[in-house]
C-alpha positions as CSV (number, residue, x, y, z in Angstrom):
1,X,-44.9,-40.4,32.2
2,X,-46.0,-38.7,35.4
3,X,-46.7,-35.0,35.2
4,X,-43.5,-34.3,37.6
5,X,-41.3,-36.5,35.8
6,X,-42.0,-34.2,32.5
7,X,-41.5,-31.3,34.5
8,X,-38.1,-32.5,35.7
9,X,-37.2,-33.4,32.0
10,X,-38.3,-30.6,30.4
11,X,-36.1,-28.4,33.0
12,X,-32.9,-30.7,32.4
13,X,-33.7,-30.3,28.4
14,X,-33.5,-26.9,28.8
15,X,-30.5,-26.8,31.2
16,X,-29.0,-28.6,28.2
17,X,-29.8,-26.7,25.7
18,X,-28.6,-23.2,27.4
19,X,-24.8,-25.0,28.2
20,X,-24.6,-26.0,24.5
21,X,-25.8,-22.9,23.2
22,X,-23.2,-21.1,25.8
23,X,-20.3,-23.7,24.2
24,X,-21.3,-23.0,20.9
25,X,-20.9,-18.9,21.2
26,X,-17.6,-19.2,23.8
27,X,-16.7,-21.0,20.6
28,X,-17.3,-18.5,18.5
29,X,-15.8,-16.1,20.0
30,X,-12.1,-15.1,19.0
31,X,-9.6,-17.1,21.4
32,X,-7.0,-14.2,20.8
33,X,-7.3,-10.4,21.4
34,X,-4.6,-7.7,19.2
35,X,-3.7,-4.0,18.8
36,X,-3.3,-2.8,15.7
37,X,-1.2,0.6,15.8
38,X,-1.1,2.5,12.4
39,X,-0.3,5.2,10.8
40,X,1.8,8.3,9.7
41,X,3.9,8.4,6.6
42,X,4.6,7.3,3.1
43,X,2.3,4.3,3.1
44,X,-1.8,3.4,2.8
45,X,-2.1,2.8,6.4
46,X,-6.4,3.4,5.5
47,X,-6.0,0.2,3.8
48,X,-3.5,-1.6,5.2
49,X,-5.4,-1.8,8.7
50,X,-7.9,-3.7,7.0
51,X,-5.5,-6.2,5.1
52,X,-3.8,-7.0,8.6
53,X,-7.0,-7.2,10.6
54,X,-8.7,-9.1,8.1
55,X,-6.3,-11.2,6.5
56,X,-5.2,-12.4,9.5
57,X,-8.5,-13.0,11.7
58,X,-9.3,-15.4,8.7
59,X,-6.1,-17.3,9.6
60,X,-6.4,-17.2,13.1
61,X,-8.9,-16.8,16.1
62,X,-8.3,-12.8,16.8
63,X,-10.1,-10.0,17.2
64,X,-8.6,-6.6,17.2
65,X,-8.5,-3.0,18.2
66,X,-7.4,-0.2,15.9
67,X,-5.6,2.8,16.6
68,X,-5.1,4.5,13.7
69,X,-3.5,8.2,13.9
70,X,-1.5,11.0,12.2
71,X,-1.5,12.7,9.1
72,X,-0.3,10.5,5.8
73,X,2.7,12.9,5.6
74,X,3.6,13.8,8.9
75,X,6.5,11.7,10.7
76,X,6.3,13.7,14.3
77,X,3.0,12.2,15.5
78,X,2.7,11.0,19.5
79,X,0.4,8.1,19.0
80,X,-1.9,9.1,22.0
81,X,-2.4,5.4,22.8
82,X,1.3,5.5,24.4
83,X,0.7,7.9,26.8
84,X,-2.3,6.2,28.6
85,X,-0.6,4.0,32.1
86,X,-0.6,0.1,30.9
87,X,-1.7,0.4,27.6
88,X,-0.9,-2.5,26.6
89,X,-3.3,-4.3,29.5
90,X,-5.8,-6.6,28.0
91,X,-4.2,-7.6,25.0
92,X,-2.4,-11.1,23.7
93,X,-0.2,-9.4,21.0
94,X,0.2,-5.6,19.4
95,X,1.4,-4.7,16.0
96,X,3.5,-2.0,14.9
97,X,2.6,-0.9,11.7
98,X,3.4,3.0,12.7
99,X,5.5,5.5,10.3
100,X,7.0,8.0,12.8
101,X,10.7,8.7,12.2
102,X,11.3,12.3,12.7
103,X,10.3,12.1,16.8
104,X,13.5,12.7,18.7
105,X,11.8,12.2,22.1
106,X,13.5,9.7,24.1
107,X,11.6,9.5,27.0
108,X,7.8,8.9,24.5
109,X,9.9,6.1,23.0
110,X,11.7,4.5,26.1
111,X,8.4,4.2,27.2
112,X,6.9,1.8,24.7
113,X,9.1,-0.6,25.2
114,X,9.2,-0.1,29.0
115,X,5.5,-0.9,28.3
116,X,5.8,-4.1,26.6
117,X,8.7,-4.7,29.0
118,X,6.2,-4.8,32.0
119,X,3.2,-6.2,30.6
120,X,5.5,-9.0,28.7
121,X,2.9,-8.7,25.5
122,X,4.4,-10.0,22.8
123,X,4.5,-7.6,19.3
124,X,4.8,-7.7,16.0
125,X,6.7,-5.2,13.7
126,X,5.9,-4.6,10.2
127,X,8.1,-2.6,7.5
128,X,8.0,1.1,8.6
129,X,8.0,0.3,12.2
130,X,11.5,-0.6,12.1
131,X,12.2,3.0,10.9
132,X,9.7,4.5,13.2
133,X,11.3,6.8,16.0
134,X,15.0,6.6,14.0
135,X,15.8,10.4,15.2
136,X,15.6,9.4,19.3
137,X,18.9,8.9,20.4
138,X,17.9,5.8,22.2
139,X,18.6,1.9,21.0
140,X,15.7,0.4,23.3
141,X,12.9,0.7,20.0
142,X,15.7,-1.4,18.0
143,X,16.4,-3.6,21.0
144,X,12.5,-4.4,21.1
145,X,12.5,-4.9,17.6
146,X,15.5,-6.6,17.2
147,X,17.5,-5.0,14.2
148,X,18.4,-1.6,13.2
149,X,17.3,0.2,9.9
150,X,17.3,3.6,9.1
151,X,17.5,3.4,4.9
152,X,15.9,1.5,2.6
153,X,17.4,0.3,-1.1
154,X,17.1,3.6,-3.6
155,X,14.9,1.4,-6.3
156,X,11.7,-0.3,-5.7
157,X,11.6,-3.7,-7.2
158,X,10.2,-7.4,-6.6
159,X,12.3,-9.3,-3.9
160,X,13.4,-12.8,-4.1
161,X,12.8,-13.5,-0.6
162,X,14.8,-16.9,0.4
163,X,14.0,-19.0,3.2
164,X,16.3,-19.2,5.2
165,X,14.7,-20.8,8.3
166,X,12.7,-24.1,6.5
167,X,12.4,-26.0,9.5
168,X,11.2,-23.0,12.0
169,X,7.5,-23.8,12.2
170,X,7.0,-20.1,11.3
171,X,8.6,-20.4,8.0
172,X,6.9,-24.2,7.4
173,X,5.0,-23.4,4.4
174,X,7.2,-20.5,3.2
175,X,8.5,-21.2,-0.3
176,X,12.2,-21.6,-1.2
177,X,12.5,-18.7,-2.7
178,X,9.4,-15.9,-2.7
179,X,9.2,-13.5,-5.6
180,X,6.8,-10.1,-4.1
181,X,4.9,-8.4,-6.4
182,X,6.8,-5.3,-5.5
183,X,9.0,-4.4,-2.6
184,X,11.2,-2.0,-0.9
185,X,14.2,-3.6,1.0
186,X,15.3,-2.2,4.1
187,X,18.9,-2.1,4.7
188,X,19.8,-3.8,8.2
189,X,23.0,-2.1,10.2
190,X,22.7,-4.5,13.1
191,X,21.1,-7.6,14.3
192,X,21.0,-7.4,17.8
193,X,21.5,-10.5,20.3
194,X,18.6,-13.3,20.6
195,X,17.3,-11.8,17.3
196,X,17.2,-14.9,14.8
197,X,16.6,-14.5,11.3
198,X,14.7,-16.5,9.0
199,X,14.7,-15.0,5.1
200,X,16.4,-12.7,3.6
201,X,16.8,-10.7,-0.2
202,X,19.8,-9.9,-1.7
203,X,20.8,-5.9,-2.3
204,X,22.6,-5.4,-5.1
205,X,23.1,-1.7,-3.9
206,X,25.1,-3.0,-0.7
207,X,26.2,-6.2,-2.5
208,X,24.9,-8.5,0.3
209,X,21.8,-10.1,1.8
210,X,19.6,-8.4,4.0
211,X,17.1,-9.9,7.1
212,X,13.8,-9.1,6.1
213,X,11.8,-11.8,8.0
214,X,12.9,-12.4,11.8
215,X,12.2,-13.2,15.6
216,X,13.7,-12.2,18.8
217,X,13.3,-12.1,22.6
218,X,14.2,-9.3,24.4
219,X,13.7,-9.4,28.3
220,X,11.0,-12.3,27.7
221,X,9.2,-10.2,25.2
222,X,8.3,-12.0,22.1
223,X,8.9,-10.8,18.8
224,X,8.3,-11.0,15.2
225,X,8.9,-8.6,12.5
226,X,9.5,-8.4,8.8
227,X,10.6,-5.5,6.7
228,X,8.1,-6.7,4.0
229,X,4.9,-5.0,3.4
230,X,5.4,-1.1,1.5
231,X,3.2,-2.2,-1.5
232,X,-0.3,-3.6,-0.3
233,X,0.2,-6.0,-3.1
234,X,3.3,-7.6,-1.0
235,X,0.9,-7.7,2.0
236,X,-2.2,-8.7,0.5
237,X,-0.1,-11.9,-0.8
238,X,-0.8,-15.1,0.9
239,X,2.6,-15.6,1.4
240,X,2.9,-12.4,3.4
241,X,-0.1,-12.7,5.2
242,X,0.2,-16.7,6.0
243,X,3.9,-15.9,7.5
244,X,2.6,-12.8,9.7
245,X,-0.1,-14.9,11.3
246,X,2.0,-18.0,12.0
247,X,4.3,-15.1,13.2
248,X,1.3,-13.7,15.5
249,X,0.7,-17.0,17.0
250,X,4.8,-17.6,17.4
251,X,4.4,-14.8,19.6
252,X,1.8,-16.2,22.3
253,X,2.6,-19.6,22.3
254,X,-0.4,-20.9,19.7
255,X,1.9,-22.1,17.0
256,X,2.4,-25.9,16.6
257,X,5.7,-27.3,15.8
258,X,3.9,-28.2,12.0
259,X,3.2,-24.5,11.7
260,X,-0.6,-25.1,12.3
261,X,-2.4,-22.9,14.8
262,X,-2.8,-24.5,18.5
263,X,-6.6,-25.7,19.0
264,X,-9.1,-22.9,19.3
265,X,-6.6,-20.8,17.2
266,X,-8.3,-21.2,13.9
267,X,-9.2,-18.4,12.1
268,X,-12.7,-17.7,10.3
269,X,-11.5,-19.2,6.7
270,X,-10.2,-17.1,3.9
271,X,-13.1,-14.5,2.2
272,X,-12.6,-11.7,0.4
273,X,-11.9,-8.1,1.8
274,X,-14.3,-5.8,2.6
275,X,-12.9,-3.6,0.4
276,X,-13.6,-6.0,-2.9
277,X,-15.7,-4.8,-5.6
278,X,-18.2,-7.7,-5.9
279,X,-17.9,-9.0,-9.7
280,X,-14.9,-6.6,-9.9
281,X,-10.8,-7.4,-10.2
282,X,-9.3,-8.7,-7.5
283,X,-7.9,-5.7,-5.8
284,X,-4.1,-6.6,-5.6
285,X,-3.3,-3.1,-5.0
286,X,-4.8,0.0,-3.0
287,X,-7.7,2.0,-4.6
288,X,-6.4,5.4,-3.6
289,X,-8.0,7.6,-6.3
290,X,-11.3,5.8,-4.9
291,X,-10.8,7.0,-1.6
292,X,-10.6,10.7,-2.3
293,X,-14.0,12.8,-1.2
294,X,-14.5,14.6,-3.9
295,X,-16.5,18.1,-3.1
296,X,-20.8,17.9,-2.9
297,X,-20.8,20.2,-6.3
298,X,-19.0,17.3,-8.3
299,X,-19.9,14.4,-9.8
300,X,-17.2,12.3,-10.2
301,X,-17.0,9.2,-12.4
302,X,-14.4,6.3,-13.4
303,X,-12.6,6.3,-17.0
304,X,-11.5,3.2,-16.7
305,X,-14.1,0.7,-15.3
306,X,-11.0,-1.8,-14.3
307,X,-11.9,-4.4,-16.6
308,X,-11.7,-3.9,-20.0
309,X,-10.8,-0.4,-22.7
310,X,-14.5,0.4,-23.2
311,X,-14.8,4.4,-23.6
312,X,-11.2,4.5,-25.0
313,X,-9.2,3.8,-28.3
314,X,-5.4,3.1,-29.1
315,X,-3.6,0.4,-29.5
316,X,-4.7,-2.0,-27.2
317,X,-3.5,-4.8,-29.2
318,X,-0.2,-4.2,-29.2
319,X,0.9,-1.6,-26.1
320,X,-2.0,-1.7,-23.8
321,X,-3.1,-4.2,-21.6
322,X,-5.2,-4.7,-18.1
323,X,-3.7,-6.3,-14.8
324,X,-4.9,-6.6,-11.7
325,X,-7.7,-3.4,-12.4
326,X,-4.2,-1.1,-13.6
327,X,-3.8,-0.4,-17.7
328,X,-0.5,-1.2,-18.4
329,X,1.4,0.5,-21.7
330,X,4.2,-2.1,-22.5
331,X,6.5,-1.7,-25.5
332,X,9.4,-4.4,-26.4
333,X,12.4,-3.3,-28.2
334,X,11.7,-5.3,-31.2
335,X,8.3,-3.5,-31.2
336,X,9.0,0.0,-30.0
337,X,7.0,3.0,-30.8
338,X,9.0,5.3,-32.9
339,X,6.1,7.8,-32.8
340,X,4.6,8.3,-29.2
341,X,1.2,6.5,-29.2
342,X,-1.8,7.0,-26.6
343,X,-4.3,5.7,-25.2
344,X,-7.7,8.1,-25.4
345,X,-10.6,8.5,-23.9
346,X,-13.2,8.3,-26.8
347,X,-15.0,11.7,-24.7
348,X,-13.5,15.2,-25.0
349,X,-12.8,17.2,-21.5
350,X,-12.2,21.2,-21.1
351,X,-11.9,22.0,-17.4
352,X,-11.9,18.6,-15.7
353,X,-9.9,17.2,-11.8
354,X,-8.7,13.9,-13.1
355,X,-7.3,11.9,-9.6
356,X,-5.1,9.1,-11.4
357,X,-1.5,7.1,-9.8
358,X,1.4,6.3,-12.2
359,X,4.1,4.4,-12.0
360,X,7.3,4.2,-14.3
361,X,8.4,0.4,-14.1
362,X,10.6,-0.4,-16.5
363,X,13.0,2.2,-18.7
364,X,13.9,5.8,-17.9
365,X,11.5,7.7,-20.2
366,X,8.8,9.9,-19.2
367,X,5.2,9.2,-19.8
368,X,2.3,11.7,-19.1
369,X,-1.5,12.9,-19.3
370,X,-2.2,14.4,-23.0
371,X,-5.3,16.9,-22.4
372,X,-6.6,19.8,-24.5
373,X,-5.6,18.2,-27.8
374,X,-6.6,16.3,-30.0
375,X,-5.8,12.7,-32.2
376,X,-2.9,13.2,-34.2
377,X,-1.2,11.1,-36.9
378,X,2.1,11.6,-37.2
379,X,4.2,9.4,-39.4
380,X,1.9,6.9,-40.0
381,X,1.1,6.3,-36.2
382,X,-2.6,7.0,-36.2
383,X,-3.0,7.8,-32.1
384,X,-0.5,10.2,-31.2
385,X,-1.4,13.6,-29.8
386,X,-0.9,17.3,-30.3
387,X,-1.9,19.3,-27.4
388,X,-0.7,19.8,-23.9
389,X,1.2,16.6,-21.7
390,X,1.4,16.6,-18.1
391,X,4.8,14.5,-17.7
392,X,5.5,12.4,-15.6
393,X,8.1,10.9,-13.2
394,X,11.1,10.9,-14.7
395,X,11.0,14.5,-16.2
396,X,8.4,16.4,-14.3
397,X,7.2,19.3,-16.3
398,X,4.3,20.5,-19.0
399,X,4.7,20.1,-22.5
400,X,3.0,20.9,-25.9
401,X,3.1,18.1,-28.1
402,X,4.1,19.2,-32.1
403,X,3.7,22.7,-31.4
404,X,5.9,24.8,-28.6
405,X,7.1,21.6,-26.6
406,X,8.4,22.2,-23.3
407,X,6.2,25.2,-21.7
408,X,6.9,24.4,-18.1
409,X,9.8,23.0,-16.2
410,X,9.5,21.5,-12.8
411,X,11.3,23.5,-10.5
412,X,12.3,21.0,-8.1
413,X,9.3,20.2,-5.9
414,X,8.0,17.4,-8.4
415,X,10.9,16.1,-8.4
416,X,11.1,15.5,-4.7
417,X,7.6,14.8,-4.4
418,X,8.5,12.1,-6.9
419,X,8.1,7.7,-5.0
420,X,11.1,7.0,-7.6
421,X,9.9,3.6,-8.7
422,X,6.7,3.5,-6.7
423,X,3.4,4.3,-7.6
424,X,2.7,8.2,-7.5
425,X,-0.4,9.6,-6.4
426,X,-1.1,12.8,-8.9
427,X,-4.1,15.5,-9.2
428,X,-4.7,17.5,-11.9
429,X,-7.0,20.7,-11.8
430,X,-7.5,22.2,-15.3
431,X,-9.5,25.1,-15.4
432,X,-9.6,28.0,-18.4
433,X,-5.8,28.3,-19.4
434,X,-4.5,26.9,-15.9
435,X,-2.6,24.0,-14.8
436,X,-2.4,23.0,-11.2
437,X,-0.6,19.6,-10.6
438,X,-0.5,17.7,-7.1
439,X,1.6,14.8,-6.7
440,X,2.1,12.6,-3.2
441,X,-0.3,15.3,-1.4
442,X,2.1,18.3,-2.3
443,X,1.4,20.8,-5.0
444,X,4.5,21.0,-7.5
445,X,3.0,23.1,-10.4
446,X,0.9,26.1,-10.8
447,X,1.1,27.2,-14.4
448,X,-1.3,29.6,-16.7
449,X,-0.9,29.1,-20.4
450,X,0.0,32.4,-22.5
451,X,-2.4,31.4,-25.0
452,X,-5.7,30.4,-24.0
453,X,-6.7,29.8,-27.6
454,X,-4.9,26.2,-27.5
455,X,-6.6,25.2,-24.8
456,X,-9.5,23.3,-26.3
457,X,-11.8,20.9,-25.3
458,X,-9.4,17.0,-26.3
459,X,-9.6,13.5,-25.1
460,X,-7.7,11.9,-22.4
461,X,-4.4,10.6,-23.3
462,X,-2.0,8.1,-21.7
463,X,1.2,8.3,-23.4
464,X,3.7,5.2,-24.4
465,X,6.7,7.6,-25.1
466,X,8.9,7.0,-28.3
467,X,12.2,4.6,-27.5
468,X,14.3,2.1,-28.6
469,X,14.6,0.1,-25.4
470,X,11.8,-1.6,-23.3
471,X,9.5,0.2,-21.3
472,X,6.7,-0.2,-18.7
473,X,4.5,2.4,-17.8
474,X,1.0,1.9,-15.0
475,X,-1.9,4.0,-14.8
476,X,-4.7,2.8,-12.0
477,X,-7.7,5.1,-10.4
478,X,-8.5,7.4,-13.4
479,X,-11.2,9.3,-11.7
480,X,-12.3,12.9,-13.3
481,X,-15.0,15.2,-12.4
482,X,-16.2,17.8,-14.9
483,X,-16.5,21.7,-14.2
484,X,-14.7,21.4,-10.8
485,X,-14.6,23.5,-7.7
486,X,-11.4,26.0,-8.1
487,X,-9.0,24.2,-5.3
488,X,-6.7,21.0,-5.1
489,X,-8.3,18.2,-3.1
490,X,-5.7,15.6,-1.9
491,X,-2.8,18.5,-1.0
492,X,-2.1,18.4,2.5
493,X,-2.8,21.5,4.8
């Protein structure tokens, strides 16, 4: 081979090689473009942006752009996005994931769906959304969306989802019937024209079956949207986010007719979250008490590791169990505790910040936080407690077990702080003889104890109240600094 004739291969080698490497990354690259809008009230929008980007770039070819604003209990928030001309310029699909309904400005809302209505981007609307922007006195945002809600049920509580659609390519792997791990059903006044449902849950508080999973077309604007998705553990379900992406590619015309993505709309494969503790429980719910800054001066570490009771005692044979990285105290009636029983930290704690959620799932009895006590056998049940109980939800107050009893009563802002059903975010600051309780970002108790000389130095307790009916009780989080800083941490300014 002549010295030209190598030159002329090597060049058409290398020609090669740059137009396959070129293929390879245009490959690579996500086919799709979305905007994620989040935030506002009532919900972990922190984590949630990460379960809906992530979860669904691993089912289909998408990258995404986040706007995330508002504080976690404000419901007035302008999301500044909306105000900039053609925002919605440069993207396949948006979703809605926003918690705004106290803004009463019609022209701010008008707007977003003018916007959608010139660009013809498709969106997607998920849970809150649909009671985003309630107080306008406009119907274009329900229009967009394609029904109206402005309540949810009163009770928290697993949905059976049914499918009512099986033959809609978005619904083609959908189970008969889905059970969520938890839910909130939203209570539908009106399904607007070209909106089309495709499952629903029954209410047994308005006795009939309510649209949670839907699409609609509104002046050529695509939409999906589901009602389902309060609990990240109903979001990070397969079933939840397998829908929403088939949902996603509905929207922009990459859905086949078998429910598969079009080619090139593949996602990356499912992986775990980011947010996964590597050799830890899979997290099927939101670590909140994880995601609180503690202050510089503290040093803040886990009582529960997630995994298994070590550092704690009771009767973990019998009432207390570990699920998905929550303890669980579970009583039957045939076995319930006639004496209250606790779980306890094996350590003592004086003036402590324990960051902790709760949640009261099955029975109407109280549960609490036992502090500044100690072990007590009371009628042969060797781990009850005398000392002070922080109660909790369903009879907010302070309490001094086997000695005063009740020494505060809630005076009404626990009690409206109170997720009735859901899990409750909670702070307690105990320092010398004072009690300051935060629960859902507001404080609800400020209390000093008239006798210091009970407040001693006890183990952590998590109380399985005395009863005669089943009960279900959830702890999850459990993180306490010692020696604390003299302020609450997660109340809202």
């Amino acid at each position: 081979m002549n010295f030209v004739l190598r030159r002329a291969l090597a060049a058409f080698l290398l020609v090669a090689l740059f137009f396959s490497q070129t293929s390879v990354a245009e490959d690579a690259k996500p086919k799709l473009k979305g905007l994620i809008v989040a935030g506002g009230c009532c919900h972990d929008y922190p984590r949630q942006k990460l379960i809906i980007s992530e979860g669904l770039s691993q089912r289909i070819s998408i990258a995404w752009d986040i706007v995330h604003e508002g504080d976690e209990n404000g419901k007035t928030h302008k999301v500044s996005v909306y105000g900039k001309p053609n925002w919605s310029d440069g993207y396949d699909v948006v979703v809605h994931n926003e918690c705004f309904g106290a803004i009463e400005d019609v022209d701010f809302v008008e707007g977003i769906v003018s916007e959608h209505k010139r660009s013809g981007v498709p969106a997607v609307f998920v849970h809150c959304a649909m009671h985003s922007y309630r107080a306008a006195q406009t119907d274009e945002w329900r229009k967009l969306i394609g029904v109206t809600s402005r309540r949810h049920e009163k009770a928290k509580r697993s949905l059976a989802v049914r499918n009512l659609a099986a033959d809609n390519p978005i619904m083609a792997s959908f189970p008969e019937v889905w059970k969520t791990p938890n839910g909130e059903l939203y209570v539908i006044e009106n399904i607007w024209p070209n909106c089309t449902p495709l499952a629903a849950a029954y209410s047994p508080e308005t006795e009939s079956d309510q649209p949670c999973i839907w699409i609609n077309n509104y002046d050529n604007v695509r939409i999906f949207g589901t009602t389902l998705g309060h609990h990240n553990e109903t979001m990070i379900a397969d079933e939840w986010l397998d829908t929403v992406s088939r949902g996603v590619l509905w929207t922009v015309k990459k859905l086949n007719s078998d429910g598969t993505p079009a080619e090139g709309c593949v996602g990356t494969g499912k992986a775990p979250f980011s947010f996964e503790n590597a050799g830890g429980p899979s997290p099927k719910v939101a670590d909140w008490s994880k995601s609180i800054k503690f202050p510089a001066s503290e040093k803040p570490a886990a009582l529960f590791n997630g995994k298994d009771f070590t550092g704690w005692e009771g009767h973990a044979d019998k009432y207390f169990s570990i699920q998905d990285g929550a303890i669980i105290a579970k009583n039957s009636a045939e076995n319930a505790p006639k004496v209250s029983t606790y779980l306890l930290t094996e350590k003592k704690y004086r003036n402590f910040r324990l960051i902790y959620e709760g949640k009261l799932v099955e029975s109407k009895m109280h549960s609490g936080i036992a502090m500044w006590g100690k072990k007590f056998d009371k009628d042969g049940e060797s781990h009850s407690y005398q000392g002070h109980l922080v109660m909790f939800p369903s009879n907010w107050g302070f309490y001094d077990l086997y000695r005063r009893n009740s020494i505060y009563k809630d005076d009404g802002r626990a009690k409206k702080a109170d997720q009735v059903g859901d899990w409750n975010r909670m702070e307690i600051l105990a320092i010398g003889n004072r009690i300051r309780f935060a629960v859902n970002g507001q404080e609800v108790a400020d209390w000093e104890d008239p006798m210091p000389e009970l407040c001693e130095a006890g183990p952590i307790g998590l109380q399985l109240h005395s009863n005669q009916v089943p009960q279900e009780v959830h702890f999850r989080g459990l993180i306490l600094s010692e020696d604390p800083e003299d302020r609450l941490i997660t109340v809202s300014k």
